[in-house]
N, C-alpha and C positions, 0 to 999 in steps of 0.2 A: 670728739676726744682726740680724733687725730691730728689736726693741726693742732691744739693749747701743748702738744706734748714735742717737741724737737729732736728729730732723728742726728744723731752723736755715733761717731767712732769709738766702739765698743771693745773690751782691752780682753786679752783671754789670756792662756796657756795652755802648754801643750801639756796635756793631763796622761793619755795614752796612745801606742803607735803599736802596730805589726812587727815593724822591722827599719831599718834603714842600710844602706851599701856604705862603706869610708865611714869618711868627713862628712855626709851630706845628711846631717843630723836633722831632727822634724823641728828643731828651733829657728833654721834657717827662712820657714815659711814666714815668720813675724818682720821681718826686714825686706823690704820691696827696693831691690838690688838687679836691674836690669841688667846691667853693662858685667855682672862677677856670674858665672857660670857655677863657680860652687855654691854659689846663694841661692841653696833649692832641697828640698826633699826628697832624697831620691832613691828608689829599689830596683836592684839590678835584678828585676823577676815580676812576671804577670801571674804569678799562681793566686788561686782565689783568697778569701781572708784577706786580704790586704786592706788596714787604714790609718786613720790619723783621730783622732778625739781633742777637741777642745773644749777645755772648760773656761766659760766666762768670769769674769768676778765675782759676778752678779746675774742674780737671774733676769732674763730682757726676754726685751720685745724683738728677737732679729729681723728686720726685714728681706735683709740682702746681704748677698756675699760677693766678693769682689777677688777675680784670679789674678795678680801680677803673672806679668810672661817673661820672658828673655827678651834682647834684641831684636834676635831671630828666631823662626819659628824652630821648634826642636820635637823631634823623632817620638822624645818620650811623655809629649804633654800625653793628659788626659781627652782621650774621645768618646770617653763616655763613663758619667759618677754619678754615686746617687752620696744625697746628703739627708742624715739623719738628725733630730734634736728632740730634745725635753728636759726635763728636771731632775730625772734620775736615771743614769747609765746604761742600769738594764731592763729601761722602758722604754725607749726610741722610737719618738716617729720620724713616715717619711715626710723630706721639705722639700725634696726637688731630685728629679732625674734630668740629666741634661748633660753635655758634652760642649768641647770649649772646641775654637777653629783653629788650621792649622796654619797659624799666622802670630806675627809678635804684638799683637794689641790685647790689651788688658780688657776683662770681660766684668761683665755685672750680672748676677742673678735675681731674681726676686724671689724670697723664700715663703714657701706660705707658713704665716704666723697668726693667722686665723683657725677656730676652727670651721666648720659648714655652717655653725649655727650666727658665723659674726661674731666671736669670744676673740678674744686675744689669747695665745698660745703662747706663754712662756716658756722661755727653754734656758740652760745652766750648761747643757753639754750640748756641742757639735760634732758629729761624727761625718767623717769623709771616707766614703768608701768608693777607690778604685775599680772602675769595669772591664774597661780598655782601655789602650794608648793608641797614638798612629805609630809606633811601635814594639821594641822587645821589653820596654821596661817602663814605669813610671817614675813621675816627676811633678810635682808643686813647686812653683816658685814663690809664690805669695800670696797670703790670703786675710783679706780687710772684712770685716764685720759692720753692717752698719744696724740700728736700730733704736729702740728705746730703753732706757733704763730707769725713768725717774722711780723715786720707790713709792709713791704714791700710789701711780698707773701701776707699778707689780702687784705691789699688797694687793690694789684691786682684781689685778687679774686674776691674781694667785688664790685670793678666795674664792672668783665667780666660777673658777675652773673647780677646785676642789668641790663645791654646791654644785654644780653640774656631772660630776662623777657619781656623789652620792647620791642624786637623783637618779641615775641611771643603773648606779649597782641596787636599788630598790625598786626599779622599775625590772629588773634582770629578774630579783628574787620573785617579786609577785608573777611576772610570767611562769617562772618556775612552779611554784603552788600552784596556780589554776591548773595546771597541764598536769599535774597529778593530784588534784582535786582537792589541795588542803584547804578545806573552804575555810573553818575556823582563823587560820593560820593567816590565810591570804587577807581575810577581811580585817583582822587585828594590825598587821603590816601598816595596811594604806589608809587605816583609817587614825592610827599614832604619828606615821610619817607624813598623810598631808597628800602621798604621791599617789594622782592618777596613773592607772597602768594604757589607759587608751581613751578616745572618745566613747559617747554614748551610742552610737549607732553601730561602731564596731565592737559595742558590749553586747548589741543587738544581734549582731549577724553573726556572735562566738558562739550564744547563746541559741539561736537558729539552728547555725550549720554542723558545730561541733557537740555540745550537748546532748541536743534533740536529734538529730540528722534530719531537719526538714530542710529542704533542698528547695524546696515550692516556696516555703515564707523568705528563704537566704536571698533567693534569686531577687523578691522582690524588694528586702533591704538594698541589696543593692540597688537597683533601681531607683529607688529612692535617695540614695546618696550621691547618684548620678545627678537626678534633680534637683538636688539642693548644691551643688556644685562643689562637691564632696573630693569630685579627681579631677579637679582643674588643675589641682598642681602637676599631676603624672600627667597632665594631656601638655600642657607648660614646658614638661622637659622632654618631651618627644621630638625625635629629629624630623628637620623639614626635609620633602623630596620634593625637589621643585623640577617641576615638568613643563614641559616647553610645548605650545602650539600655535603656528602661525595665525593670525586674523585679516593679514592684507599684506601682500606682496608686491613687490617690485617687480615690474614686467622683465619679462626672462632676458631682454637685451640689457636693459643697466644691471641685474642681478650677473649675467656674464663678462660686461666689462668691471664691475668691484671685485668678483673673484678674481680676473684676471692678473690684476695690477697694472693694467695697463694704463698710463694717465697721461698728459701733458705736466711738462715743468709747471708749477704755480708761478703765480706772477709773484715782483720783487717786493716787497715788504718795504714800506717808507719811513724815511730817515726821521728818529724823534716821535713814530707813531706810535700809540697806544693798541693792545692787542686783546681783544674779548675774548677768556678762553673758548666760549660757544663758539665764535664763528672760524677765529684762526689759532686752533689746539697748536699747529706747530708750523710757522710758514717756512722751517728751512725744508721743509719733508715735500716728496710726491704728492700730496693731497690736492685731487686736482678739482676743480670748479667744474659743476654743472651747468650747461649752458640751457637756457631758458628752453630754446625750441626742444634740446632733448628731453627738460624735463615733460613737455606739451606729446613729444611725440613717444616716449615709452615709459610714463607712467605720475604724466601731469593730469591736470583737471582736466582735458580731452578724456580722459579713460575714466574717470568719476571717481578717482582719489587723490590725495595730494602728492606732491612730486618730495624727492629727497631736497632735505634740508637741513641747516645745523641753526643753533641760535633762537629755534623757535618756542613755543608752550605749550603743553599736555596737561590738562587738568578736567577731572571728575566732574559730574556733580553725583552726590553720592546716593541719592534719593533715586535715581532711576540707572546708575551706571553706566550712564551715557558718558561718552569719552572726547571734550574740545578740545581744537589744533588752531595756533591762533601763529601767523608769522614766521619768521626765519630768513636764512639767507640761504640760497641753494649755489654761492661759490661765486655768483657773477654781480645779483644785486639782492635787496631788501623783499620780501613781500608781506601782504597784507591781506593775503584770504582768510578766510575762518569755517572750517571745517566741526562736523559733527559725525559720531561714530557709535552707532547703536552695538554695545557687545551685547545684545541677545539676538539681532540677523546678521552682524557682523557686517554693513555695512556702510559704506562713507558717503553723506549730504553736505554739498557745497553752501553750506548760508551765507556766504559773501564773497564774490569775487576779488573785489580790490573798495575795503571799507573805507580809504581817503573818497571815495566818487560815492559813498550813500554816509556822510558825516561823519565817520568814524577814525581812527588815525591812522596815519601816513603809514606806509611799508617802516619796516622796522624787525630788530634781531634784538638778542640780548635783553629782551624786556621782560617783565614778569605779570603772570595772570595772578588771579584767587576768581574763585565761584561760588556766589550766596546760595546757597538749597532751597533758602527759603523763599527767596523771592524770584530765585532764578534768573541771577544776572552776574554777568563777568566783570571785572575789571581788571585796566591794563594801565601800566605805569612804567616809563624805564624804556633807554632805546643807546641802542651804539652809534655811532657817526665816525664816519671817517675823517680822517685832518683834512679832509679840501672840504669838505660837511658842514664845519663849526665856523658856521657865520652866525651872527646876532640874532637872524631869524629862525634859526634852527635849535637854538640851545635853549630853551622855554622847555620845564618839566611838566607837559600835559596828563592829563588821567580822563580816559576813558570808560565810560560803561556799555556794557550792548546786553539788551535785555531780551527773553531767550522766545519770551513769548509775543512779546510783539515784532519781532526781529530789526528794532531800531536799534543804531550807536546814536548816545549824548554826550558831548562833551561836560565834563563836571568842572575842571580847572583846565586854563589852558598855562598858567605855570606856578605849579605849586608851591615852587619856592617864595613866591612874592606875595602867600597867605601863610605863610612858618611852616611848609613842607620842606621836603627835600630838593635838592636841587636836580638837576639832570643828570640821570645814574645810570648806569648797566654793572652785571654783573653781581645783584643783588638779590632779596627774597622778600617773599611775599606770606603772609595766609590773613586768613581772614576768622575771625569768630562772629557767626553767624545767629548765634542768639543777644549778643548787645550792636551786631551791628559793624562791629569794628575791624580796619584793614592795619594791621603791621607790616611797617616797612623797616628793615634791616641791613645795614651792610650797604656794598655797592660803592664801587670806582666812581667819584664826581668827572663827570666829562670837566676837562679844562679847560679855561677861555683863555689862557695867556703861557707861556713858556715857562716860569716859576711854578704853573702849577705839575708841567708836566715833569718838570724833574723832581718835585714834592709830591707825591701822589696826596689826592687829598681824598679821604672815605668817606659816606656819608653814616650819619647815627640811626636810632632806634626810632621812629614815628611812629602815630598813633593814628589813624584817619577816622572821623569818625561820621558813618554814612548819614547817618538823619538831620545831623545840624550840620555838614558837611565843611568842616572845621579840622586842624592838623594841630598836635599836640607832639612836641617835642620831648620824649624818654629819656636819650641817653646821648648826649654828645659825640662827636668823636675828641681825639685825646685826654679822654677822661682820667682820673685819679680815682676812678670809684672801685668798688669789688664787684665788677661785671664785666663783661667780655665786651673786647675793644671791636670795633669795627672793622669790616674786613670784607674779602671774595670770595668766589670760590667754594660758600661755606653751604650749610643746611641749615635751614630754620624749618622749625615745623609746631603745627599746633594741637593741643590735646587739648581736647573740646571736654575732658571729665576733670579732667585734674586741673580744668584752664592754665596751663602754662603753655608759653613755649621754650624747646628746645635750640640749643644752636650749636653748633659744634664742626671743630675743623677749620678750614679755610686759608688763605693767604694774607699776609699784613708787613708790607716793607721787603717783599724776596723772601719772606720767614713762614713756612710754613706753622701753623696752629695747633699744638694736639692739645685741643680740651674737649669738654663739655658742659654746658650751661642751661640751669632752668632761669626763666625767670615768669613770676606770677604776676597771671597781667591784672588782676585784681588789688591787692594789695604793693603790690611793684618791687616783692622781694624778688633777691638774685642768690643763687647759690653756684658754687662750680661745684659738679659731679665729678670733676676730673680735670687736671692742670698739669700739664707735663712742659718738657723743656721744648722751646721750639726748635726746629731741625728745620735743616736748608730746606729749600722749594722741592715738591714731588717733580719727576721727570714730565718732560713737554707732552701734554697729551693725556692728561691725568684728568678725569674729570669722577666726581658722583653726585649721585643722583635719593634722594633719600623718600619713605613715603611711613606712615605711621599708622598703628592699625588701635586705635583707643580700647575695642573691646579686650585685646589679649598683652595689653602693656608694651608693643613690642614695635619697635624701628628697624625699616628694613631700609639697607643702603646697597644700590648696584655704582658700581665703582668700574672706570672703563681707565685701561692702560695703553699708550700706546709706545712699546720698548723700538727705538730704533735700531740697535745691534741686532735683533736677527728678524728685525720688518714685520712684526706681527702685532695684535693688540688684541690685550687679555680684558675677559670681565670676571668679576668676583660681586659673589652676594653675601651681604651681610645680614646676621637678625641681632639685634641689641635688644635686651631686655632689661625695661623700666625697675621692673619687681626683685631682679637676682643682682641689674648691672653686671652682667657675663655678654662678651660677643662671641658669636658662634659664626664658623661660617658656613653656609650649605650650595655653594658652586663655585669654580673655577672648570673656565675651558680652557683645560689643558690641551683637549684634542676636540677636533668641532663635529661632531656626527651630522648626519642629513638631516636630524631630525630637530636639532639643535638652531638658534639665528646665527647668521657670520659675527664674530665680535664687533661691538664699536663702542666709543668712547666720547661719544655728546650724542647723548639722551636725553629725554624726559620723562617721566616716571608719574604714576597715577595711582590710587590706591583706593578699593571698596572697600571698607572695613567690613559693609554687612557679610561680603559671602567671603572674607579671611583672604581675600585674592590679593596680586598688585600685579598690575601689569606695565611694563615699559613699552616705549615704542621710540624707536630711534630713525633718526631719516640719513644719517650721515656717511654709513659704510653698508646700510642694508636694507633689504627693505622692514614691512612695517611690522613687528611681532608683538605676541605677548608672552610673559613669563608667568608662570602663576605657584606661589608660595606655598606650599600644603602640601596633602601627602601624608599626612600624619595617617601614624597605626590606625587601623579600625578595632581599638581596645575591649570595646564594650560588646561588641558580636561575639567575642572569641572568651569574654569572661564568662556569658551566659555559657556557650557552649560547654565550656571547664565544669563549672556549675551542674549542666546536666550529664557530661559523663561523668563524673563523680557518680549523681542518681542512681546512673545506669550500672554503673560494674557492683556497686555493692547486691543488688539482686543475679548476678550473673556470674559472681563468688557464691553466693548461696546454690544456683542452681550448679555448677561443677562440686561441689562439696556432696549433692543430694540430686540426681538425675530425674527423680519421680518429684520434686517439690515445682510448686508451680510457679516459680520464681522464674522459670525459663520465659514461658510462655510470656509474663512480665517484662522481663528485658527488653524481650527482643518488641514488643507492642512499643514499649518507649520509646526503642532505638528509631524505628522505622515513623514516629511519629513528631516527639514531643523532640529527641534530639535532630532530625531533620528536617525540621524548618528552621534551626537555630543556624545551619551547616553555612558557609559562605561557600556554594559552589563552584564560584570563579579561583578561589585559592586551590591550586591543585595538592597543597600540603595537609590542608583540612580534610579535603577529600579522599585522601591516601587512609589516613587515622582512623576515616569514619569505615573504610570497607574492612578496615580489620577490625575494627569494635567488634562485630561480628562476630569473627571467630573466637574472643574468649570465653565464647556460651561452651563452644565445644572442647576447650584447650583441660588441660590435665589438671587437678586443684594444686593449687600452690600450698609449699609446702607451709605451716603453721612458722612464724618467726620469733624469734623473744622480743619483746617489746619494752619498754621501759614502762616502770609499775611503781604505784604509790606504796610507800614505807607503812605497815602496820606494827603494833608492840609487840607482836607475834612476828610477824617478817623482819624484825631489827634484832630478834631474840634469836631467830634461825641462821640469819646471815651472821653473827657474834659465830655461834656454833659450827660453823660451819671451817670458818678459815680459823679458828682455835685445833679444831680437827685437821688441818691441811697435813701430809704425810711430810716427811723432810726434804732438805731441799736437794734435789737430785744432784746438785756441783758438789758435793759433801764429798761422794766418794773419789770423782778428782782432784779435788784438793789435796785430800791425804794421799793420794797417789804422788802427786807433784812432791809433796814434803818426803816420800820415803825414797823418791830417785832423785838425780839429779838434773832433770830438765830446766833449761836456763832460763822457760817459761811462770813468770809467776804468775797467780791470779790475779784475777781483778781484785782491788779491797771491798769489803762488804759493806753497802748502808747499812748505816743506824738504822733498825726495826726495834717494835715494841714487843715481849713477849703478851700473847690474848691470855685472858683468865676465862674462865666459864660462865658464859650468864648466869643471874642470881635468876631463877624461876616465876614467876608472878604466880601464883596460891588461886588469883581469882580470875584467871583466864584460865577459860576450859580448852582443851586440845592441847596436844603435841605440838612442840616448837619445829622440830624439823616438817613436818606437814604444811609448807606454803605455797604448790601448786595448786591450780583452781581444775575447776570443771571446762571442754570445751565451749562452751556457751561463754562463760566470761573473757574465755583466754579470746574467741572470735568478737565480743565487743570491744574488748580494750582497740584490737587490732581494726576494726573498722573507724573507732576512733580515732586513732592515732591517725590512719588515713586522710580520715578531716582534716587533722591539728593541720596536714602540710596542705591540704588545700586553704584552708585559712590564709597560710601562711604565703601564699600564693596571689590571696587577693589584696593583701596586705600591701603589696609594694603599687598598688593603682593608690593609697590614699598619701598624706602628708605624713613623714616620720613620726614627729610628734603625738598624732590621733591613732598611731599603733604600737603593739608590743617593739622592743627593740630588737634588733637583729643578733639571730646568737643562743646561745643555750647555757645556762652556767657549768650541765656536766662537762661539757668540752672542755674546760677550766680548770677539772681535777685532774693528776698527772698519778697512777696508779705504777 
């Protein structure tokens, strides 16, 4: 729906304002007047209450708001505003909190015009409300609207919004009724309206915990709802804490010369050469080359792990988490060993010194692996060359395999291009799907054979390889006119083996940096774009990422290495991108490097288990060899049981401070010391704080009885009538007439409109006294253990999906007495 509909500059006025100083009326923000200094909205005063409102013509879809500035940056922009919208004035929501810079370029915001659920959020009014300035007063100069208006797309929205209110103000009321047990009431509701108040399992566990008070059957509901994967989505939005621990180091002399900075000038970069980001990120910079004997003599294959290097391949196999290292350049030439890396001893086996001398291919950088699981074999495709390199014998696009259990390399093609592959590429991507067999090739710089190419950069397209008839099928061209994503470097592809598609997103194409994202289904051979933005110049020298995909939890992780030359250092940042919400989150930047922490670098290669949720990087470039690993999530389900049974435990441990001779004591504390400790997580010293004082509430003083909120009988609507009919007068009566007989220059407030009460008419066939609607302690202490529940319920509520629970909220909150 979002592209058939076209985003238009949206017309408004200025409907209401606070105030303004002069000439600088709030009309002036409609005219985008740079160069005229009166052409602005302006208040000579930061006191709070300060805004602006506009009303649209029409009710829209806003997306964005857009600030004109002055020339110059000016004292009284805003540094900080929140913007409000909706349909009706004095129902607003918030769109955006955010603050403009202190500078004269025009700003954009993105408004959110969704709700959480994906609806479209119409709005008729805009409210801008002033926080801060970077100084004594504010100042608007202009302000552009963009969004949609068609009235088709509104009518739509405007009903799907309105049927979505009502659902919810009937989901509000039926919460209401159960919680004061109108059963009749509740079941006539939702059985006319249609509306579910919750899923059937948390009809289960209401009905458990709060009803009944078995604490024994709730625990196991839950459980059960664990199992059927009930809080995937609360475990989905829990933050990652990603922790770091080394698996293989760099011997202490190259790990002291990288920290150092101490390097040799790099050699000069050649005229009309082409540059792979893997091996030369940035050659005007310090980055100095490794020379071979150093890598042999402090932390080469003499010491039984591989030496640092850039340009080279890290890849999985996922079935045993075994971790291959195939290549690279270590700064002076190419190599060609092949390495393996047990993450469960954590150790590195050289299975190939130098794979040109046992069949296998030449030293090489820049080239790309994939690994079959199933058959357990590698393939390798793709290599860089230098301009004295590209002779006629070197430019032939070979593919190799090396198979893991009988530890041969076969050559499959020795140049692909001359059976409808690609041609000789670097700086491209690989994966493989390993249940049809098939290798995707993507993207990647064509090495060039002649000087037109190299002032035309020429990309390579989308391949198909297909292992068993071992045959090359041509996808997607390069300069295509199709609706798929053009070729390019630099980028990430990656493959999800449930949803068979792959991914691609990012990259370089002509100096132009890339922001999109792209499925395309290797099945059917649809293409979709997730995401299409403007392209923006090239990321700074040194820019690399690195991406790994985790199928079971939807979710893309990208470490991303920077290297800023104004103050010499180089940042990593992690990303997790989510298939299921399309939200990025980020969960690291080294800000600051702890001991504990790897040195940053910025050409890596990255690996990914999906079974144990891990990924691990390993960079040979600025450090030695580490791994990062993604998780960390809450241990939710330890600490709910636990919840769970202190609930259990205090309601008998209220009984026994109410009653010292009841044997409820003896009860508790059996529990405490039993059924709730082994539930305890020992290691949390927070848990362990709570659990020594559990204890003392056996001995603590009874609390006092509280009023609690109580269901309406004919009899209790008859008492409450009587009651505020009897209220005595209202004690400001006799100041009043005070004020009227003096002259104090103080007037009253005026009074609200009130209704005079009349007297309840009696009911004949209700026996008792209408004022009689206190209960006995026994009921007043159930309601009250009840109640207790409702908020544990309410507590377990936020582990499921919104939807499969009461909504958030209470409708007494609502009445304004």
């Amino acid at each position: 729906m979002d592209e058939k509909y076209e985003t238009v500059k949206l017309c408004y006025t200025i409907h209401k304002y606070s105030s303004y100083s002069a000439n600088y009326i709030p009309e002036n923000i409609m005219v985008n007047n740079p160069y005229d200094q009166l052409s602005r909205w302006f208040i000579d005063s930061t006191t709070p209450s300060q805004f602006i409102m506009l009303k649209l013509k029409t009710p829209s879809i806003v997306e964005s708001i857009k600030f004109g500035k002055y020339i110059k940056a000016h004292v009284s922009d805003l540094k900080k505003f929140q913007i409000f919208g909706g349909t009706d004035e004095n129902n607003l929501s918030l769109l955006l909190s955010a603050g403009l810079k202190k500078d004269s370029a025009p700003e954009t915001f993105r408004l959110r015009h969704k709700t959480v659920e994906g609806l479209y959020l119409p709005v008729q009014y805009i409210k801008i409300v002033p926080l801060q300035s970077w100084g004594p007063a504010y100042t608007i100069w202009y302000v552009e609207l963009q969004g949609k208006n068609h009235e088709d797309l509104i009518n739509y929205a405007m009903e799907t919004i309105n049927l979505r209110k009502e659902e919810e103000a009937i989901r509000m009321v039926l919460k209401h009724l159960r919680r004061r047990r109108y059963k009749d009431a509740f079941e006539a509701l939702s059985r006319e309206s249609g509306v579910i108040l919750e899923g059937p399992l948390q009809t289960r566990l209401w009905n458990a915990l709060v009803e009944n008070g078995d604490y024994k059957l709730a625990e196991e509901i839950f459980d059960e709802g664990v199992a059927e994967g009930e809080l995937d989505w609360y475990m989905s939005w829990q933050p990652y804490t990603p922790s770091w621990r080394q698996m293989s180091a760099c011997s202490s002399q190259v790990e002291d010369r990288l920290w150092s900075g101490d390097s040799p000038p790099p050699p000069p970069a050649r005229e009309h050469d082409l540059l792979c980001t893997d091996r030369d990120p940035r050659p005007d910079t310090s980055e100095a080359p490794v020379s071979s004997a150093e890598i042999d003599e402090h932390s080469g294959a003499s010491c039984g792990t591989p030496g640092p290097r850039g340009g080279h391949q890290l890849f999985v196999d996922s079935t045993t988490g075994t971790l291959y290292l195939f290549g690279g350049w270590n700064g002076t030439e190419d190599l060609d060993d092949l390495w393996s890396f047990c993450t469960r001893t954590e150790r590195w086996t050289l299975l190939c010194r130098h794979s040109v001398l046992e069949g296998g291919p030449s030293p090489r950088s820049c080239h790309k692996c994939v690994f079959d699981p199933v058959h357990r074999r590698l393939y390798t495709l793709g290599r860089y060359l230098d301009n004295a390199q590209r002779v006629a014998s070197n430019m032939m696009s070979d593919l190799y395999m090396y198979d893991v259990v009988t530890c041969e390399w076969s050559l499959l093609c020795s140049d692909t291009a001359s059976v409808g592959g690609p041609r000789l590429v670097f700086d491209h991507q690989m994966c493989i799907d390993p249940d049809t067999q098939t290798i995707y090739v993507f993207g990647g710089r064509v090495l060039p054979v002649n000087t037109d190419e190299v002032v035309i950069p020429q990309y390579s397209g989308l391949y198909a390889y297909h292992i068993t008839t071992n045959t090359w099928q041509l996808l997607l061209p390069d300069n295509h006119k199709l609706n798929a994503p053009q070729p390019r470097v630099s980028h990430s592809m990656l493959f999800h083996p449930v949803q068979r598609r792959l991914y691609i997103f990012a990259g370089q194409r002509h100096k132009a940096q890339l922001v999109d994202l792209w499925w395309w289904d290797v099945g059917s051979g649809a293409c979709k774009a997730m995401c299409r933005g403007a392209v923006a110049p090239p990321p700074a020298a040194g820019f690399t990422q690195r991406a790994t995909i985790d199928p079971d939890t939807d979710e893309i992780f990208v470490l991303s290495g920077m290297s800023k030359e104004s103050d010499k250092r180089v940042y990593n940042t992690l990303w997790v991108f989510s298939l299921r919400r399309l939200t990025w989150t980020g969960i690291y930047r080294n800000d600051s490097v702890a001991p504990s922490e790897p040195r940053p670098r910025f050409i890596t290669c990255s690996a990914a288990t999906p079974a144990s949720s891990r990924a691990r990087a390993c960079g040979w470039t600025t450090c030695g060899r580490c791994a990062w690993r993604a998780g960390g999530r809450a241990a939710w389900r330890g600490r709910r049981r636990a919840a769970l049974r202190v609930a259990r435990y205090r309601e008998p441990a209220a009984r026994a401070r109410r009653d010292p001779a009841h044997a409820a004591a003896a009860q508790a504390l059996h529990y405490l010391r039993n059924d709730l400790h082994e539930v305890l997580d020992h290691s949390d010293p927070v848990q362990v704080s709570r659990f020594q004082k559990l204890a003392t509430e056996l001995f603590a003083s009874p609390e006092p009885q509280k009023a609690t909120a109580r269901a309406l009988s004919p009899r209790r609507a008859r008492a409450l009538a009587r009651r505020y009919h009897t209220l005595p007068e209202p004690g400001d009566l006799a100041y009043a007439l005070a004020t009227v007989l003096t002259a104090n220059d103080r007037l009253p407030e005026p009074t609200e409109p009130f209704e005079e009460m009349l007297q309840p008419t009696p009911d004949t066939w209700d026996i008792g006294t209408d004022d009689d609607i206190t209960q006995d302690d026994s009921e007043t202490e159930a309601w009250s253990d009840r109640t207790k529940r409702i908020k544990l319920y309410d507590s377990l509520c936020q582990y499921f999906r919104p939807s499969r629970v009461p909504p958030y909220g209470d409708v007494t909150t609502l009445i304004t007495l």
